[in-house]
C-alpha positions as CSV (number, residue, x, y, z in Angstrom):
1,X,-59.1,-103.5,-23.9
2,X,-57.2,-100.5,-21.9
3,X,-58.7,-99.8,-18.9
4,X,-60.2,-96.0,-18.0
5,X,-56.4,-95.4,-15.9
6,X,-54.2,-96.0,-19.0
7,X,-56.6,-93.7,-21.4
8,X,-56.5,-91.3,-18.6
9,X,-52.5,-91.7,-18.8
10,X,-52.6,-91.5,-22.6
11,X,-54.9,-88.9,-23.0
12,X,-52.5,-86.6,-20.4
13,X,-49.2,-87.2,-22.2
14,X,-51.1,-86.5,-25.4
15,X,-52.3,-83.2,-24.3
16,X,-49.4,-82.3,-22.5
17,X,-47.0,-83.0,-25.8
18,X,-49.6,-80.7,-27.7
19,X,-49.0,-78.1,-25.0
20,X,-45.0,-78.4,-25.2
21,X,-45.4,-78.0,-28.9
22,X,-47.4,-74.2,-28.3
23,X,-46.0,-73.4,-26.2
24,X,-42.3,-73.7,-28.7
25,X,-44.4,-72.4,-31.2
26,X,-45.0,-69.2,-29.6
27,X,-41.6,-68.9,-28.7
28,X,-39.7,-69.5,-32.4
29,X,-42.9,-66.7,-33.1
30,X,-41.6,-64.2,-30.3
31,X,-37.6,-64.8,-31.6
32,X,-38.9,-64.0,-34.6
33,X,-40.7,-61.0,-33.9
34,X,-37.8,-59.6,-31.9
35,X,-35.4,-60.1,-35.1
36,X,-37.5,-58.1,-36.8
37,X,-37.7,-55.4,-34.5
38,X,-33.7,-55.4,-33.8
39,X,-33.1,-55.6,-37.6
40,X,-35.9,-52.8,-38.1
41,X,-34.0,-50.9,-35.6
42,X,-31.0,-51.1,-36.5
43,X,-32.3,-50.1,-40.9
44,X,-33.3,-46.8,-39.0
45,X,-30.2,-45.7,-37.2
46,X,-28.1,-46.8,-40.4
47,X,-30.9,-44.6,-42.8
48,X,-28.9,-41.3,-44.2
49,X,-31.5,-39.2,-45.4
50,X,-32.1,-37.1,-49.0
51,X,-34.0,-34.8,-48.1
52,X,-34.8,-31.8,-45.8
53,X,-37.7,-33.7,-44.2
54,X,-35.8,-36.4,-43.6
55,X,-32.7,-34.4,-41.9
56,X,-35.1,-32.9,-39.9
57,X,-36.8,-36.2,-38.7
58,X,-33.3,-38.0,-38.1
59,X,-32.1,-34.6,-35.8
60,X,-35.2,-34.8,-34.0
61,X,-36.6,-31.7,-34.8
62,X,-40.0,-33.2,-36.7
63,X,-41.4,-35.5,-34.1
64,X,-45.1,-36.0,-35.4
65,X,-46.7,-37.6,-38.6
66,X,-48.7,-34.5,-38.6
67,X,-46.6,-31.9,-39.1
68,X,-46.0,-33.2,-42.5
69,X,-49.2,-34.2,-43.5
70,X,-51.0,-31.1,-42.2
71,X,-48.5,-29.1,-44.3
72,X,-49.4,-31.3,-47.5
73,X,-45.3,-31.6,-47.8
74,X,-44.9,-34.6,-50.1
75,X,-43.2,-37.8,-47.7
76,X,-40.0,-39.0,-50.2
77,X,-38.4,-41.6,-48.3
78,X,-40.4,-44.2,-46.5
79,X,-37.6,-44.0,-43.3
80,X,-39.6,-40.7,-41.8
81,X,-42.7,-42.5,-41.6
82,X,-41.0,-45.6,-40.2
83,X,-39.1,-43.2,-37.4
84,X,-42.5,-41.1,-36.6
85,X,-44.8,-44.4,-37.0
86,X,-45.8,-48.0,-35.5
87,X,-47.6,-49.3,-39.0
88,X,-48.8,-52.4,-40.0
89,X,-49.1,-53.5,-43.8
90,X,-51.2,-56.2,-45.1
91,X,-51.3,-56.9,-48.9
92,X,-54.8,-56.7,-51.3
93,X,-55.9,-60.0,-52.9
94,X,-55.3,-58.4,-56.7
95,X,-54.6,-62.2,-58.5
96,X,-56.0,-65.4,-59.2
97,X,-54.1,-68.9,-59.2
98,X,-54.0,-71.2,-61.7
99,X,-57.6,-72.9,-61.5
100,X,-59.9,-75.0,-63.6
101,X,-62.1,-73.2,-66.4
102,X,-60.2,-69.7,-64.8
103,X,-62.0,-70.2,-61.0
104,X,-58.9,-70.2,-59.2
105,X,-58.3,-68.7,-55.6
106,X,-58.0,-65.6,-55.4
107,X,-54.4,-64.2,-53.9
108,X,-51.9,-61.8,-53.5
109,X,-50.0,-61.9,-56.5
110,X,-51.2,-60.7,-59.7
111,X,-48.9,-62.5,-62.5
112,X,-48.2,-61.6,-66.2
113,X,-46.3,-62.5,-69.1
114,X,-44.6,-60.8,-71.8
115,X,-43.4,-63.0,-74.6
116,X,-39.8,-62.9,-76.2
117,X,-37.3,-64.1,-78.4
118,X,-35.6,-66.2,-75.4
119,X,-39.2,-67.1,-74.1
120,X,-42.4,-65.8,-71.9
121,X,-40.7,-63.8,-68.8
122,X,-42.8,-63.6,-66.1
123,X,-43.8,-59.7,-63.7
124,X,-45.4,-60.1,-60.4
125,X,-47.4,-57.3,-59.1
126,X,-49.0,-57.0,-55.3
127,X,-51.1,-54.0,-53.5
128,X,-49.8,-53.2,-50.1
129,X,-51.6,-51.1,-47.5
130,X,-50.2,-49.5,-44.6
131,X,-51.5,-47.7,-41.3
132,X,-51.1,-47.0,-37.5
133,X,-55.1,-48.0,-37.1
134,X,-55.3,-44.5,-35.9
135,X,-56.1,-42.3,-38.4
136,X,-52.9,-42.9,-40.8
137,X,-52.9,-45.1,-44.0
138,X,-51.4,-45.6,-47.3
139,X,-51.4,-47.7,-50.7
140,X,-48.8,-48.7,-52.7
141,X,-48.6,-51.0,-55.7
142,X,-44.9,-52.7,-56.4
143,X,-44.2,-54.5,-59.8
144,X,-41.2,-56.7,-60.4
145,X,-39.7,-59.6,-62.0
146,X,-39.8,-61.4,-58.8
147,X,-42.1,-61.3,-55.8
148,X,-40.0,-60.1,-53.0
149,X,-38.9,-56.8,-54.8
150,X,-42.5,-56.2,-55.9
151,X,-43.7,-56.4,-52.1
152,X,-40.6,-54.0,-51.0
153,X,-42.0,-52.0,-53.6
154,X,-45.4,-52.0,-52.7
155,X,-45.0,-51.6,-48.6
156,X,-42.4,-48.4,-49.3
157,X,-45.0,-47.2,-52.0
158,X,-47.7,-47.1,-49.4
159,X,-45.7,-45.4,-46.9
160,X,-44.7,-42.8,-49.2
161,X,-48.5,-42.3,-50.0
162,X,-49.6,-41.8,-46.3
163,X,-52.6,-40.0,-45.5
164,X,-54.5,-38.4,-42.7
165,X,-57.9,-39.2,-41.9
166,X,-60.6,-37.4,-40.0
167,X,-62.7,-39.4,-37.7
168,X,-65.3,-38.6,-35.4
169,X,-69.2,-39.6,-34.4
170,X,-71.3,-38.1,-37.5
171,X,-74.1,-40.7,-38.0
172,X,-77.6,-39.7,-36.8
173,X,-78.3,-42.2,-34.3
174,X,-75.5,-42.3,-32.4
175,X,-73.5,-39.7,-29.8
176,X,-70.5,-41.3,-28.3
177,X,-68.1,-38.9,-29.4
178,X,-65.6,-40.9,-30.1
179,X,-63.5,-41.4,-33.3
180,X,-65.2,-44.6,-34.9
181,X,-66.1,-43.3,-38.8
182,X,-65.8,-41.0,-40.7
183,X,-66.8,-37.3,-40.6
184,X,-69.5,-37.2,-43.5
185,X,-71.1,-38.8,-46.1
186,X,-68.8,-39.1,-48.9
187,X,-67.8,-40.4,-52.4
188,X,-65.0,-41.4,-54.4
189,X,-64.0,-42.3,-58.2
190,X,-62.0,-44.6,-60.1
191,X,-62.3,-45.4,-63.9
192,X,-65.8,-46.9,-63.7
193,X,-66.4,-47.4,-59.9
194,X,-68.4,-44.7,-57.9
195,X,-68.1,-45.8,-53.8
196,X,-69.9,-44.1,-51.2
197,X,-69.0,-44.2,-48.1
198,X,-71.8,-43.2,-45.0
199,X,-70.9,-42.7,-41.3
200,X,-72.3,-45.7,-39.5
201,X,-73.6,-45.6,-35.5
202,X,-70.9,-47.5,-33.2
203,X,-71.0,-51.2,-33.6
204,X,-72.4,-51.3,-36.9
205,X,-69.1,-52.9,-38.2
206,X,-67.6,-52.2,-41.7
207,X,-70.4,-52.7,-44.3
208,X,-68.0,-53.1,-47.0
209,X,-66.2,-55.7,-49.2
210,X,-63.2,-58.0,-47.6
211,X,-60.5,-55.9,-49.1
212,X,-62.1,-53.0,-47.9
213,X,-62.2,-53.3,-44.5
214,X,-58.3,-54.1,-44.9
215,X,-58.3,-50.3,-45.6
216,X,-60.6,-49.2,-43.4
217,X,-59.4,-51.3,-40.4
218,X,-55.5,-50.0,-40.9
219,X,-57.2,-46.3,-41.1
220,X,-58.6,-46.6,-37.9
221,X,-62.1,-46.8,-39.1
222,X,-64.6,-49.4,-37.0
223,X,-67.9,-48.6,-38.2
224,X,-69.3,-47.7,-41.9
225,X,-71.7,-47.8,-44.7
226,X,-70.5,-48.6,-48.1
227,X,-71.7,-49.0,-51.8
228,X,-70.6,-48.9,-55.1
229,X,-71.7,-48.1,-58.2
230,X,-70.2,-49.4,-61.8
231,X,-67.8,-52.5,-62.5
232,X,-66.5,-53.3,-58.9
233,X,-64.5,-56.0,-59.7
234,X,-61.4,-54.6,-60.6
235,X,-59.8,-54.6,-56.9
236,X,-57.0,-51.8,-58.1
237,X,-59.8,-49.1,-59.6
238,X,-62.2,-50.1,-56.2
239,X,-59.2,-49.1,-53.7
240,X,-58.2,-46.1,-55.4
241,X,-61.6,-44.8,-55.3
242,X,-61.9,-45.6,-51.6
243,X,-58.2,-43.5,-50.8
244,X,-60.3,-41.0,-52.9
245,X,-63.7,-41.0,-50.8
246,X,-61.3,-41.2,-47.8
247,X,-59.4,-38.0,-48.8
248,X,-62.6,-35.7,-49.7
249,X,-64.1,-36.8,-46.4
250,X,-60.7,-35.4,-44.6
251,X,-60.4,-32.5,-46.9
252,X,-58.2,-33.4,-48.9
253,X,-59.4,-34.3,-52.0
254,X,-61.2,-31.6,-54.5
């Protein structure tokens, strides 16, 4: 039998190995981060641009998001909004794994197969979205033979799609004035799907499905009524009509 000192011994090199480890953990994370950055950094200063947007943005002379959007000038190269933009990208669960009777997990990758004379060749397919959380976001879908080329695809598809958002304080209970939903009531199609979107009070929350508030959340959008009408499974049709609601509640849709 130990005695209380030498679990009291144990229990402190235990918990101070598990702090060592963290605390190494968070630093390989930070290298990491700061790799990306630099190497970010370094894509941008390298980037010679196309077009006359994007000689304009790399002079300086086009220093806000807006002044594109507002102008409706279509974005060509994904480099301006990297240069005019902090974004963050997260990817859409459009797949399903391998699972028994077809109830597998749900994931990023959708994956199909065409069948050949040499054999069944495999396409990967994945659903990015991008935004500043501030009233900026974009969707992109990115198709290849392999998965890394389909996500580049995606993320510069869904910077290239960027869109402006209105927000303000336009449900009937609340009065804070501050940019937490959306402007008005509002709906949007997409093959069979019908979504509604409602201005929600602040701390409602998003009322919506999980790859939803993906969206919403990258938009900038904290609180919000939702519901759809139709076959809402298809994750692709539900998404496009929520970039549709999204740009009719802006103004920018018909």
């Amino acid at each position: 039998m130990l005695s209380s000192n030498k679990m009291e011994r144990q229990t402190e090199k235990i918990t101070d190995e598990d702090d060592g480890k963290i605390i190494k953990l968070k630093e390989i994370a930070r290298s990491r981060d700061e790799i990306a950055l630099a190497r970010e950094e370094d894509r941008i200063k390298s980037w010679v641009p196309k077009t006359k947007i994007g000689k304009l943005v790399k002079e300086g002379k086009i220093k806000d998001i807006d002044e594109i959007l507002d102008k409706n000038i279509k974005i060509m190269e994904a480099e301006i909004v990297d240069s005019l933009l902090k974004t963050k990208t997260d990817f859409l669960n459009i797949g399903q794994s391998k699972g028994k009777f077809g109830g597998g997990k749900r994931r990023a990758w959708r994956q199909t197969q065409k069948k050949t004379k040499e054999g069944n060749v495999p396409t990967f397919a994945c659903l990015a979205v991008t935004g500043d959380g501030n009233g900026h976001v974009g969707v992109g879908y990115g198709r290849a033979k392999e998965t890394l080329p389909a996500r580049e695809k995606a993320i510069r598809e869904a910077k290239i799609n960027l869109i402006k958002i209105k927000r303000g304080c336009a449900s009937f209970d609340c009065s804070c004035n501050e940019p937490h939903t959306i402007t008005k009531k509002t709906k949007g199609s997409c093959a069979s799907i019908t979504l509604e979107l409602i201005p929600a009070p602040q701390g409602t929350g998003l009322v919506v499905g999980d790859e939803l508030k993906k969206v919403l959340r990258l938009a900038g959008i904290k609180d919000i009524y939702g519901r759809t009408f139709g076959d809402s499974r298809s994750t692709i049709n539900l998404i496009s009509a929520c970039i549709d609601a999204l740009k009719k509640s802006s103004g920018a849709g018909k």
